[in-house]
C-alpha positions as CSV (number, residue, x, y, z in Angstrom):
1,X,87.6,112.9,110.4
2,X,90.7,113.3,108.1
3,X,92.8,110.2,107.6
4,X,96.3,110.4,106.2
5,X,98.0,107.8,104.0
6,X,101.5,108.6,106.0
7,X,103.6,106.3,103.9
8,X,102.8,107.2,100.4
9,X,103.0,111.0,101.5
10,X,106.5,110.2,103.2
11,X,108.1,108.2,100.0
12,X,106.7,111.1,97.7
13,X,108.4,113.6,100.0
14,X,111.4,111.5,99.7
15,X,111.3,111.2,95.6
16,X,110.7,114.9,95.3
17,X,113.7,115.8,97.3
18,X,115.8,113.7,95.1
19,X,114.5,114.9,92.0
20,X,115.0,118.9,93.0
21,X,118.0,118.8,94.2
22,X,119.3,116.0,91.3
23,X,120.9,113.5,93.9
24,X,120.8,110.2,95.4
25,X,121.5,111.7,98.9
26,X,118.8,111.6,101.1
27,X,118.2,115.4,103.0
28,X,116.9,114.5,106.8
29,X,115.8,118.0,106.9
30,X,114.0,118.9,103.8
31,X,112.3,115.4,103.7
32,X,111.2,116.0,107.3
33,X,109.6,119.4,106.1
34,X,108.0,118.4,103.1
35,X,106.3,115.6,105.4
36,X,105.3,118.3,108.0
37,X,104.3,121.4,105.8
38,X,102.2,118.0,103.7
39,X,100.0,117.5,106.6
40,X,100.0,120.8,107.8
41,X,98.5,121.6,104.2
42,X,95.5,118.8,104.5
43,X,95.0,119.8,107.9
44,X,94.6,123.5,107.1
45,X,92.4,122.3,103.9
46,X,90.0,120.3,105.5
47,X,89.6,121.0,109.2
48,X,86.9,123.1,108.9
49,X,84.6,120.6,107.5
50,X,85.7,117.2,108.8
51,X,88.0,118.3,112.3
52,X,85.9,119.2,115.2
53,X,89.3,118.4,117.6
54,X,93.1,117.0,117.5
55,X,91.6,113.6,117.6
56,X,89.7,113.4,113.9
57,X,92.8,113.4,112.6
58,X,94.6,110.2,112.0
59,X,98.3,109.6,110.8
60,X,97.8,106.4,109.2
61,X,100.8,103.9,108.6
62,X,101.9,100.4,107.3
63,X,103.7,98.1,109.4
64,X,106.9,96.4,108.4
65,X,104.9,92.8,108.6
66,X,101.8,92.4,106.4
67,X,98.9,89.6,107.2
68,X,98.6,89.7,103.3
69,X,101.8,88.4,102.8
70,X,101.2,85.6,105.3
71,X,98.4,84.9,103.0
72,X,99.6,85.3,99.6
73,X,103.7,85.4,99.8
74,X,104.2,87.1,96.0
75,X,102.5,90.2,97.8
76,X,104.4,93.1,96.8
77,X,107.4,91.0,95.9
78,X,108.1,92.5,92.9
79,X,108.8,95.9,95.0
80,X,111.5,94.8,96.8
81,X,113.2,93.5,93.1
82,X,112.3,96.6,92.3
83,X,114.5,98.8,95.0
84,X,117.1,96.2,95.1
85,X,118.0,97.2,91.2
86,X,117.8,100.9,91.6
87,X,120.7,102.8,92.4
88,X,119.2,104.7,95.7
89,X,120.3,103.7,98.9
90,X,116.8,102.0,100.2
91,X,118.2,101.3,103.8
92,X,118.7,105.5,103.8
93,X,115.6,106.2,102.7
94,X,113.8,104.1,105.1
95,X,116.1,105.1,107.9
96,X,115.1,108.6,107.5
97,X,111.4,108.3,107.9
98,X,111.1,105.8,109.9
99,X,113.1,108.6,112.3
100,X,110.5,111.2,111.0
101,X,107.6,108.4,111.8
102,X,108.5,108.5,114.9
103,X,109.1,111.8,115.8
104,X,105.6,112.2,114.4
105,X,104.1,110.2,116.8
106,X,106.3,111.9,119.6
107,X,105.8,115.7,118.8
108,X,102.5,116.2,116.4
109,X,99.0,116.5,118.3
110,X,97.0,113.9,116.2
111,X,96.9,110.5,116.7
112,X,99.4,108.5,114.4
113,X,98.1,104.8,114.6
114,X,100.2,101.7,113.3
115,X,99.5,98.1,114.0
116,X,101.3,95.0,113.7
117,X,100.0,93.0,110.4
118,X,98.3,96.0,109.1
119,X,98.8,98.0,106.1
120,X,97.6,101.9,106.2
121,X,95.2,100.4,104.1
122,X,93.6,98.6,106.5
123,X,93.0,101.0,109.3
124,X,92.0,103.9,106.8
125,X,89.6,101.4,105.9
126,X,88.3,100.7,109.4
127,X,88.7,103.8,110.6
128,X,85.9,104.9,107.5
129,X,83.3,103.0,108.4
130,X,83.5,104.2,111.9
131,X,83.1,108.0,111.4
132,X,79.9,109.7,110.0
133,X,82.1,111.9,108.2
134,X,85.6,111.3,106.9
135,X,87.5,112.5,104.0
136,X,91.0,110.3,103.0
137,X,94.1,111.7,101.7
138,X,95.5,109.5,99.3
139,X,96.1,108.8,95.8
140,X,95.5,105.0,95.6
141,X,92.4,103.9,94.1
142,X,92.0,100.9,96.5
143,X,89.6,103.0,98.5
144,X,87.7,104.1,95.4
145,X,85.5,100.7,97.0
146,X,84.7,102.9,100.3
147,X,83.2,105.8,98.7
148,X,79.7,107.1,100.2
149,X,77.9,110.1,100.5
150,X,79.8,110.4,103.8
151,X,83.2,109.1,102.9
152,X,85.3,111.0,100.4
153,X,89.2,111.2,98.9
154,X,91.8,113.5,98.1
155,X,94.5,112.2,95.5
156,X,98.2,114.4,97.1
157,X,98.8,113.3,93.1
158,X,96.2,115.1,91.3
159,X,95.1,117.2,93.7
160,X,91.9,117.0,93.0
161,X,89.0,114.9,95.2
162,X,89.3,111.0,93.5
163,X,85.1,110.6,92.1
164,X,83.3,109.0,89.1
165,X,83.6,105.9,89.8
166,X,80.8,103.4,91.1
167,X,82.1,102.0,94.2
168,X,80.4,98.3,94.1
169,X,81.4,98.2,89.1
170,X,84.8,99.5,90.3
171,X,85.6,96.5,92.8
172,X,84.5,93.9,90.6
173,X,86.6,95.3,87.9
174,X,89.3,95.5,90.3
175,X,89.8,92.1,91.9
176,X,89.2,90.7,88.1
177,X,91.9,92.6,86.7
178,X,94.2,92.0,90.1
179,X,96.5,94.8,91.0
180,X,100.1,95.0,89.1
181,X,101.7,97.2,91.6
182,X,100.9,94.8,94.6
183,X,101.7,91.1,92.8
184,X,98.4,90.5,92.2
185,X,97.7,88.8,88.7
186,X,94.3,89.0,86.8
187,X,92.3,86.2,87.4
188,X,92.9,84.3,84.5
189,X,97.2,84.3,85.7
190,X,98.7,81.6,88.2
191,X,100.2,83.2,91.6
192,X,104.0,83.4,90.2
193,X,103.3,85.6,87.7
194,X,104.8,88.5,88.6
195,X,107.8,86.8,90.5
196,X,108.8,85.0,87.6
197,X,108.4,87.7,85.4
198,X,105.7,86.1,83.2
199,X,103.1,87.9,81.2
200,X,99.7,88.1,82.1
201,X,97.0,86.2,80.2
202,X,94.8,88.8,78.3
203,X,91.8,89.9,80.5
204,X,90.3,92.6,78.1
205,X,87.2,95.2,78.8
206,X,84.9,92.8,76.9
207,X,86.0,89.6,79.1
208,X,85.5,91.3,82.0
209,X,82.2,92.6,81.4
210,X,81.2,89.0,80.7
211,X,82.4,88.0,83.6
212,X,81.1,90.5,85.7
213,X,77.5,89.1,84.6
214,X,78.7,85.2,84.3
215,X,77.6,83.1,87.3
216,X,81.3,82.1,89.4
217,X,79.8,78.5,88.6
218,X,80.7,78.8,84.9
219,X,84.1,79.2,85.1
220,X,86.6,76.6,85.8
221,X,88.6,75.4,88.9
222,X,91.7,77.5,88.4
223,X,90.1,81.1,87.6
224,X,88.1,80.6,90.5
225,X,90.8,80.1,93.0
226,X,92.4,82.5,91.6
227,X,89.5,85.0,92.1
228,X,89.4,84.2,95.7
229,X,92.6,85.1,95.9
230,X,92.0,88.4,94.2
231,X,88.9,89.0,96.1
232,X,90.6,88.2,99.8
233,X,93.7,90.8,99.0
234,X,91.9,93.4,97.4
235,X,88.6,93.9,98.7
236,X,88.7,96.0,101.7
237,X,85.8,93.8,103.6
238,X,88.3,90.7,103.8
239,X,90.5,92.0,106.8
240,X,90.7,89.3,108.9
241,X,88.7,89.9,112.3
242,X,91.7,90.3,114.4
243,X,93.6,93.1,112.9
244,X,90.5,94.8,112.5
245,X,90.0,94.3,116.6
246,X,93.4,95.4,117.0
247,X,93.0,98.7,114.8
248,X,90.5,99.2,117.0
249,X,91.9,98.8,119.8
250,X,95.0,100.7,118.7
251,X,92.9,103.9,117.4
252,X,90.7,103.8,120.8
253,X,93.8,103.8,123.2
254,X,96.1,105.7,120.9
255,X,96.2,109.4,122.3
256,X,96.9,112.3,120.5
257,X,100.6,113.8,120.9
258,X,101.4,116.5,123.3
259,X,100.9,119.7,121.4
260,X,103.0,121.6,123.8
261,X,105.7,119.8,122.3
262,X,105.3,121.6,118.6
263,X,107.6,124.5,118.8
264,X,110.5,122.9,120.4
265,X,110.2,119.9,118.1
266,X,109.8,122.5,115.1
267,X,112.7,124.8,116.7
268,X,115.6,122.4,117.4
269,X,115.1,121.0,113.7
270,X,115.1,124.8,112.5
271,X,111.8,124.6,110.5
272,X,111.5,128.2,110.6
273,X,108.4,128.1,107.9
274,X,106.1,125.8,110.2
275,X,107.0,127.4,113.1
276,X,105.7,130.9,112.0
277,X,102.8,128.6,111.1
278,X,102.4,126.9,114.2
279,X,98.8,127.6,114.3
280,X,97.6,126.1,111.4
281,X,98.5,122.5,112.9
């Protein structure tokens, strides 16, 4: 089973085509192959060892509405603070591959599973601990906590399989420190940190070490609230037991897309590269 992290490798595609061509305009076409030739390329790499048919390979993506924001509403806040002070056109960017999601779903011969609440986090992780063999494509260390012998990850970033780490040290770690990039303060910081643009409170190697070996019952009331709250957005385990059912659900009634539909899909947009290389999908 390969299973893609389709959002990170579509806003990558996105930011690279901005950066070569030094512009703020979005190119529908470019964008659209620099999404296809990205899983073409994973596809090609990996098939031999983890693809047995179409259907162990999984297009994973995020829905618009996250259950972790119903949870904890600073989730990803800062992001959106983030694009709304930037001089790209966000609404463009989002216009175009949401189109090229969908035509994804319409025209590729994999399965390309979303699900309301869900993050592509959340069905990479169930979809991992469903398979005997599976190998992830993405560069965010979140699912560093899955690794097995059977369950590996390429980073698109470093291009290079993501390893060294102990699965079980690096969550700890992890849901102690929080997770910057998604709102998510260190334990020892109040839930508004990030919105308000506060500091954190220091949370060094040493103090977490300490921690890591302290019994919860030694710390006060605030740090361990805070450290349920780290531990239900980060840890992989905490999905709640419905969106898992629906993933599911979604992944066993999904079908995989028409491959017959390939070369007109790749010959009305005039991708004249992955057409010659029609086989490799």
């Amino acid at each position: 089973m390969i299973i893609i992290d389709m959002n990170q490798i579509a806003l990558a595609s996105v930011m690279m085509q901005l950066r070569m061509n030094d512009t703020k305009q979005v190119d529908e076409g470019m964008v659209r192959h620099m999404i296809l030739n990205s899983i073409r390329n994973y596809v090609m790499q990996f098939k031999s060892e983890y693809v047995e048919n179409d259907a162990d390979v999984i297009l994973a993506w995020d829905s618009k509405h996250y259950w972790r924001r119903d949870y904890y509403p600073q989730y990803k806040a800062g992001r959106k603070k983030t694009r709304e002070s930037s001089n790209l056109d966000w609404n463009e960017i989002f216009g175009v591959t949401n189109k090229i999601r969908d035509e994804i779903k319409e025209n590729l011969p994999y399965k390309s599973v979303e699900v309301y609440g869900a993050e592509a986090d959340d069905i990479i992780a169930i979809v991992s601990n469903s398979y005997d063999k599976v190998m992830i494509v993405s560069s965010d260390k979140d699912f560093i906590q899955l690794h097995n012998d059977n369950i590996k990850q390429w980073s698109p970033v470093t291009k290079q399989e993501v390893n060294g780490h102990n699965p079980d040290t690096y969550i700890k770690e992890h849901v102690l420190k929080g997770d910057s990039g998604d709102g998510v303060p260190n334990v020892l910081s109040p839930d508004h940190t990030f919105t308000d643009g506060l500091r954190q409170k220091p949370l060094g190697k040493k103090r977490i070490e300490k921690m890591i070996n302290e019994n919860m019952s030694d710390w006060n009331d605030e740090v361990k609230r805070n450290y349920q709250r780290n531990y239900k957005l980060i840890n992989l385990k905490n999905i709640p037991k419905d969106i898992q059912s629906n993933i599911v659900d979604e992944i066993s009634k999904s079908s995989c897309g028409d491959r017959s539909k390939l070369l007109n899909y790749f010959t009305v947009n005039k991708l004249k590269t992955l057409t010659e290389n029609i086989g490799d999908f």
